[in-house]
KOLMAR-547757 format. One record per residue (C-alpha): residue number from 1; residue in one letter; x, y, z. Coordinates in Angstrom, 1 decimal. Each point is the difference from the previous one (the first is absolute). Last residue first. Layout:
BEGIN
+-----+------+--------+--------+--------+
!  nr ! rest !     px !     py !     pz !
+-----+------+--------+--------+--------+
! NUM !    a !      X !      Y !      Z !
...
+-----+------+--------+--------+--------+
***
This chain:
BEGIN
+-----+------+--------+--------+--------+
!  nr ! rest !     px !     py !     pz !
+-----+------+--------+--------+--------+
! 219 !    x !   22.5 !    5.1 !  -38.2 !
! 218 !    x !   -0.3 !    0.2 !    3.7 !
! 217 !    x !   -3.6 !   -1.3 !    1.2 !
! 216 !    x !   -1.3 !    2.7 !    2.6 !
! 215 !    x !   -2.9 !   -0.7 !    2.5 !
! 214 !    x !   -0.8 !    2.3 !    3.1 !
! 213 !    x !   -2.8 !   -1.1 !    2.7 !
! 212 !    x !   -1.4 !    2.3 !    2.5 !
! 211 !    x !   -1.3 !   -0.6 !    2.9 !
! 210 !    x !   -2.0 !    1.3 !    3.1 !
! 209 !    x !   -2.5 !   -3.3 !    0.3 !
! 208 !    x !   -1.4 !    0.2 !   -3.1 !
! 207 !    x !    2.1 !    1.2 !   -3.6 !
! 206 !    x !    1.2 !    2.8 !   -1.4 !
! 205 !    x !    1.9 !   -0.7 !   -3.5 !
! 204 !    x !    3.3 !    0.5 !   -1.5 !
! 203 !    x !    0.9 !   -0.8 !   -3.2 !
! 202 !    x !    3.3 !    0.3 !   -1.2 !
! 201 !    x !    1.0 !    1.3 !   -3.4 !
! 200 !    x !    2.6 !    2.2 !    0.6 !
! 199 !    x !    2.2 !   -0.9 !    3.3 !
! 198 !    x !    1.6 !    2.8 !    1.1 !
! 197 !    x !   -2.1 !    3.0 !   -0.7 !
! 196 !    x !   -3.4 !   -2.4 !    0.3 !
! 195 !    x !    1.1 !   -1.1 !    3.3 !
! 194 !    x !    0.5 !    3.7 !    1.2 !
! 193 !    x !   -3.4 !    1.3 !   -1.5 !
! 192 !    x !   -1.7 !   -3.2 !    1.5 !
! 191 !    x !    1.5 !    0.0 !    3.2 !
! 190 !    x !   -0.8 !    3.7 !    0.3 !
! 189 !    x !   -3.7 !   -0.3 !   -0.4 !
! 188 !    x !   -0.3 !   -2.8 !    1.8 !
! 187 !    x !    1.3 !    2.3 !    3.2 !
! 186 !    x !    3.3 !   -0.6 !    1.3 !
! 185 !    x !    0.7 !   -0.6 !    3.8 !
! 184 !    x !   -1.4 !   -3.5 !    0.6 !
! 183 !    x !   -0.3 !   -0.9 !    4.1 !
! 182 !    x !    3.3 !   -2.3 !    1.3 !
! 181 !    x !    0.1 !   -3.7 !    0.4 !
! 180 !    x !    2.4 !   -2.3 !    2.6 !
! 179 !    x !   -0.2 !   -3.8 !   -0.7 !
! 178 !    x !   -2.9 !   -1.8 !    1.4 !
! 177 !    x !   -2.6 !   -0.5 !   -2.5 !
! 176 !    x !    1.4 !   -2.5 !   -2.0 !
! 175 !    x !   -0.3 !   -1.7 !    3.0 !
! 174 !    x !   -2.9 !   -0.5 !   -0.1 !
! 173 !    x !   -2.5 !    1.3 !    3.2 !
! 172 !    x !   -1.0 !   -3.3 !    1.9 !
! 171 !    x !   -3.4 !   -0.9 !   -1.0 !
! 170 !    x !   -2.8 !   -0.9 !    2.6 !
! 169 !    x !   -2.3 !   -2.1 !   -2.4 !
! 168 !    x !   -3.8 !   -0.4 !   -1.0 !
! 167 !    x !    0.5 !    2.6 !   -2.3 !
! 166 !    x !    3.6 !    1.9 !   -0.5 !
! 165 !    x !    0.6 !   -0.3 !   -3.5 !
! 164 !    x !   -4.2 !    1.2 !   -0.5 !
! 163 !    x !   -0.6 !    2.8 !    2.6 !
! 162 !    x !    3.9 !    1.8 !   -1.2 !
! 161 !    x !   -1.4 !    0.0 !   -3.7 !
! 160 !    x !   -3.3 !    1.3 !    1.1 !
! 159 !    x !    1.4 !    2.9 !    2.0 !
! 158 !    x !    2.5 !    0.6 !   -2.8 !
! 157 !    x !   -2.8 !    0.3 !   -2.6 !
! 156 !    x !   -1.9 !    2.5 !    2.1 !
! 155 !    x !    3.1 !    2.4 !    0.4 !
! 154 !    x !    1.0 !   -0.3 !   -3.8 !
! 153 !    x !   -2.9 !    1.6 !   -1.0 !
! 152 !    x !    0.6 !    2.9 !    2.2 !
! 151 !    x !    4.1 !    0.0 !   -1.1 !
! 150 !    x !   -0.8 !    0.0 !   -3.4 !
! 149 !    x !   -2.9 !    3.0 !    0.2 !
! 148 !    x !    3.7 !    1.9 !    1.9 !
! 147 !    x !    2.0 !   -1.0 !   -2.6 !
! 146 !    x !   -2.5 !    1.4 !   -2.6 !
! 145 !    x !   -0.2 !    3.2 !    1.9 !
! 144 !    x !    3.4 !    0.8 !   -0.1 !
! 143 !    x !    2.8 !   -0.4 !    2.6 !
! 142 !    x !    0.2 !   -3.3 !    1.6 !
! 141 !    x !    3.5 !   -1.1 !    0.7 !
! 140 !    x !    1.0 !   -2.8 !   -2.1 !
! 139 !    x !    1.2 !   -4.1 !    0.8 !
! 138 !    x !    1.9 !   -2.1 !   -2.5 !
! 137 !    x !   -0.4 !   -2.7 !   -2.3 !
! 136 !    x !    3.0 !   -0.4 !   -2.0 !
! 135 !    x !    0.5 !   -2.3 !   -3.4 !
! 134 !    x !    2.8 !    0.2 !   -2.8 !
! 133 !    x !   -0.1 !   -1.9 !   -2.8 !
! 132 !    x !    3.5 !   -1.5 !   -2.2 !
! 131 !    x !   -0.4 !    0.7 !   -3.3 !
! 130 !    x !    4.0 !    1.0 !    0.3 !
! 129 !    x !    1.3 !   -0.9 !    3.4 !
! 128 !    x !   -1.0 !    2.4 !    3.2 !
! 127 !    x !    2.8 !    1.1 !    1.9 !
! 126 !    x !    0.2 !    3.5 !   -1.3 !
! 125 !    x !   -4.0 !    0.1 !   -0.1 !
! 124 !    x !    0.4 !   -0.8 !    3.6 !
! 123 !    x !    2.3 !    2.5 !    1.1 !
! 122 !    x !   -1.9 !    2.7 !   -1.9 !
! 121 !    x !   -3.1 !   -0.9 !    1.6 !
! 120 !    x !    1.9 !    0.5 !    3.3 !
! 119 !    x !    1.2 !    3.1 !   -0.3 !
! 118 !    x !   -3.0 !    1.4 !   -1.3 !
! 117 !    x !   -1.5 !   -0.8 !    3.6 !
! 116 !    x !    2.3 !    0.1 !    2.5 !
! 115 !    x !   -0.7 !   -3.1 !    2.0 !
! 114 !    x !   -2.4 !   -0.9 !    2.6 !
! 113 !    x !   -2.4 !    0.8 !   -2.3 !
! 112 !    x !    0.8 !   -2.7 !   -2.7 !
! 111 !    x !   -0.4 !   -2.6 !    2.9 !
! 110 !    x !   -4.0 !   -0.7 !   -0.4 !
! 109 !    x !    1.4 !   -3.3 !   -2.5 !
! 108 !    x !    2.6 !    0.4 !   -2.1 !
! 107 !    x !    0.5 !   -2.6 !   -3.2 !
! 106 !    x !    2.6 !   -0.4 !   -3.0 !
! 105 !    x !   -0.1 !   -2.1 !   -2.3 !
! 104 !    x !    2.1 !   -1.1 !   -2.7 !
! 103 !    x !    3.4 !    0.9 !    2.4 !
! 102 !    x !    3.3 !    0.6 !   -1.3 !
! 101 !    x !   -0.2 !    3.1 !   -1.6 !
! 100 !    x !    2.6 !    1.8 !    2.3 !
!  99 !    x !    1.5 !   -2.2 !    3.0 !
!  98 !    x !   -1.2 !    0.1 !    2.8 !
!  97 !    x !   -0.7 !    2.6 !    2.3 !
!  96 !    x !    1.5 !    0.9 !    3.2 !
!  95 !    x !   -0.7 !    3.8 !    1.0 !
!  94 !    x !   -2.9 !   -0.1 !   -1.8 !
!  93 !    x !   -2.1 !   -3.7 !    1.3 !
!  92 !    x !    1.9 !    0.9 !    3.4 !
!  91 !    x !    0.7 !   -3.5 !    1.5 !
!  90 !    x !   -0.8 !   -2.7 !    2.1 !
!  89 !    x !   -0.1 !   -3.1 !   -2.9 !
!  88 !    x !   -2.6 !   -2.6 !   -1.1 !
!  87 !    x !    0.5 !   -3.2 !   -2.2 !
!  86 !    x !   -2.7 !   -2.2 !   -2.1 !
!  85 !    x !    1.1 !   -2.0 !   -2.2 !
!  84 !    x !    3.1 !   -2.1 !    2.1 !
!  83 !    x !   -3.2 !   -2.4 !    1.2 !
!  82 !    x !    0.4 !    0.3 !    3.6 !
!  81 !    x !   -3.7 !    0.8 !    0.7 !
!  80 !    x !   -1.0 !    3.0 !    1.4 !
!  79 !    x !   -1.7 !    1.0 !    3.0 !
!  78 !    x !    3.6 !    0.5 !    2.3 !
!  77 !    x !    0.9 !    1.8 !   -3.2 !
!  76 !    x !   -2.3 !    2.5 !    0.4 !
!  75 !    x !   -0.2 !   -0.2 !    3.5 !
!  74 !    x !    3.7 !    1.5 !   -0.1 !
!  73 !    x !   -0.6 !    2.7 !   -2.4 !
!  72 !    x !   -2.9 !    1.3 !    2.1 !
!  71 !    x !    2.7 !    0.1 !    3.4 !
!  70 !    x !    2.8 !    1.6 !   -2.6 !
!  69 !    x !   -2.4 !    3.0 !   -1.3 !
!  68 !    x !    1.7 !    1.3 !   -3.0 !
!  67 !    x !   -2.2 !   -2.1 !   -2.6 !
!  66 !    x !    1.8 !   -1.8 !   -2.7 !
!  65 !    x !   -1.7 !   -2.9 !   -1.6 !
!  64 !    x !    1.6 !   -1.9 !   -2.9 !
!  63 !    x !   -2.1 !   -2.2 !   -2.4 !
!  62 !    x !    1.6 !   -3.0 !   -2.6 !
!  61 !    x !   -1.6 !   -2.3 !   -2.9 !
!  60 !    x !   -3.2 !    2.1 !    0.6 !
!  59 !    x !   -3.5 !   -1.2 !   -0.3 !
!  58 !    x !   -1.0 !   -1.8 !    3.4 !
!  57 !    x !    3.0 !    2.2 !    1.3 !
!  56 !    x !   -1.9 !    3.0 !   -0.3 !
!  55 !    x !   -2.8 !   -1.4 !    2.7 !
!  54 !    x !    3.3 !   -0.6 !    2.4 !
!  53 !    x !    0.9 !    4.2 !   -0.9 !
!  52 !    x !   -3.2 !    0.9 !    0.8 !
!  51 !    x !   -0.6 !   -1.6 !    3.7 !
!  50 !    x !    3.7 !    0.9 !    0.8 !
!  49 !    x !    0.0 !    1.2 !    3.6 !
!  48 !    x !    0.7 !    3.8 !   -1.0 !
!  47 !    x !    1.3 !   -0.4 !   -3.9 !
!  46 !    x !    0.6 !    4.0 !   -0.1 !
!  45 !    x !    0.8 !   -0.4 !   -3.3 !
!  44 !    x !   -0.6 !   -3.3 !   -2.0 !
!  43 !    x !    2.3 !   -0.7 !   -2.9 !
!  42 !    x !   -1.0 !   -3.0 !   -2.4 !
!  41 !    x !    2.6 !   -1.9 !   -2.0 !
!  40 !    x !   -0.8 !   -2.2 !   -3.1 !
!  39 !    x !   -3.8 !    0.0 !   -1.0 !
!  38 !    x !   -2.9 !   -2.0 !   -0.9 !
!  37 !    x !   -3.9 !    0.3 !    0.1 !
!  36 !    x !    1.1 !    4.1 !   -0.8 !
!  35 !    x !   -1.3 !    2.7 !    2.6 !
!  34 !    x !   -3.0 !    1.9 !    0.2 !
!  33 !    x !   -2.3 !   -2.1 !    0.9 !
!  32 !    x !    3.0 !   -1.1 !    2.9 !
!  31 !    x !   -0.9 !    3.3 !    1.7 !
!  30 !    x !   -3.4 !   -0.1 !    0.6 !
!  29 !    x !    0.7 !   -3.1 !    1.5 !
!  28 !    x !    2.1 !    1.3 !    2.2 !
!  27 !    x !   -2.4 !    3.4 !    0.6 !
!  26 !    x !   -2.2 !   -1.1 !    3.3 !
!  25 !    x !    3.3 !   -1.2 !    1.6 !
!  24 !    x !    1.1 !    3.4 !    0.7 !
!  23 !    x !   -3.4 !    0.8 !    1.4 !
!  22 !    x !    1.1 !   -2.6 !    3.1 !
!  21 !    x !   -3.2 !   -1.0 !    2.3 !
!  20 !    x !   -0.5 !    0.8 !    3.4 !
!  19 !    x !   -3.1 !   -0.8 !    1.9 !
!  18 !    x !    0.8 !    1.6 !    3.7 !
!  17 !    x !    2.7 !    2.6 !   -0.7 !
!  16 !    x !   -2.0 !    0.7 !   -3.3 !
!  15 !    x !   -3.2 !    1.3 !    1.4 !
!  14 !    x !    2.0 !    2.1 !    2.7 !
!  13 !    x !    1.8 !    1.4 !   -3.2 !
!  12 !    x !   -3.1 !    0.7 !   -1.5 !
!  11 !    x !   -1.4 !    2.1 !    2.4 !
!  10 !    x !    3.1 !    2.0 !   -0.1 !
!   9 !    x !   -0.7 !    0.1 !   -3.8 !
!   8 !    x !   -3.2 !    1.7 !    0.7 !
!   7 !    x !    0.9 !    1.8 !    2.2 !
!   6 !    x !    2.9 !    1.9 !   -2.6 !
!   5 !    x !   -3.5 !    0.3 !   -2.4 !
!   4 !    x !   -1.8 !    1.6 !    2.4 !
!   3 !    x !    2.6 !    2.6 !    0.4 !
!   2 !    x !    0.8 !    0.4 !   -3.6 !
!   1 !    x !    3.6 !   -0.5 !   -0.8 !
+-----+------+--------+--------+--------+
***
């Protein structure tokens, strides 16, 4: 990474230990325009403190939340309500998967590169149900220079973002934004070939804030 480039998001850092705000969150609604008004079950990967997987339920009959972090599992259901539709389990999302096709959406949210990569889109397309969509922002290392023009437009945008949730208040950091993270390995570039080899049709897209979004509808 260019030098002034790796200051820059030092700077940024500081920025964001003072007015934090979660990018995750940024995409949910993103998300649901891609999804069906109605659906059966919803699977959410990497579920962390289960923002995305309570705005599921407002159109799922039932959502399930795995995440491996116990402590992040625990607030989840701390925050939700007792209902019986939304439920969240500690657990490896490929080492204990459910059952195959059983799941009319699917969602994974910056997790995908905490896990091996083409592994894991093949796990989910096994467990995703016939026309049943599935939807995963995730994080990419810069690499070209149309990452990199991203990344500079993206750095004015966050400052403004951060300025307005946090005006005239002293915000605690979410808690969405607590569970361990790790930087993005693979390139956009790769993603996309190795998305495209296992899932053909799916769209992927860069988008603001160091993300990408990947859409696949199984036929």
């Amino acid at each position: 990474m260019h030098p002034l480039l790796l200051r820059t998001f030092r700077a940024l850092d500081r920025f964001h230990s003072t007015h934090p705000w979660d990018h995750n969150a940024h995409y949910h609604r993103r998300i649901l325009r891609h999804l069906p008004k109605q659906f059966g079950s919803a699977l959410d990967i990497g579920s962390g403190s289960g923002d995305l997987a309570r705005l599921l339920a407002t159109r799922a009959t039932t959502v399930h939340g795995i995440d491996a972090d116990p402590a992040i599992v625990a607030r989840a259901r701390a925050l939700t309500p007792h209902s019986g539709a939304v439920t969240f389990t500690v657990g490896d999302a490929l080492l204990d998967p459910p059952a195959a096709g059983q799941h009319d959406v699917i969602t994974c949210v910056a997790a995908i590169h905490h896990l091996p990569f083409g592994e894991a889109l093949t796990c989910f397309r096994h467990q995703l149900a016939p026309n049943g969509t599935l939807v995963v922002v995730g994080v990419y290392r810069p690499h070209t220079r149309s990452d990199f023009l991203i990344d500079a437009i993206a750095i004015p945008a966050n400052l403004a973002m951060a300025w307005l949730k946090n005006k005239g208040r002293t915000a605690p950091r979410p808690t969405a934004m607590t569970a361990p993270t790790a930087p993005a390995t693979m390139t956009f570039t790769d993603i996309t070939s190795e998305a495209h080899r296992i899932l053909p049709g799916a769209r992927l897209r860069r988008r603001l804030f160091w993300r990408y979004t990947l859409v696949w509808h199984r036929p």
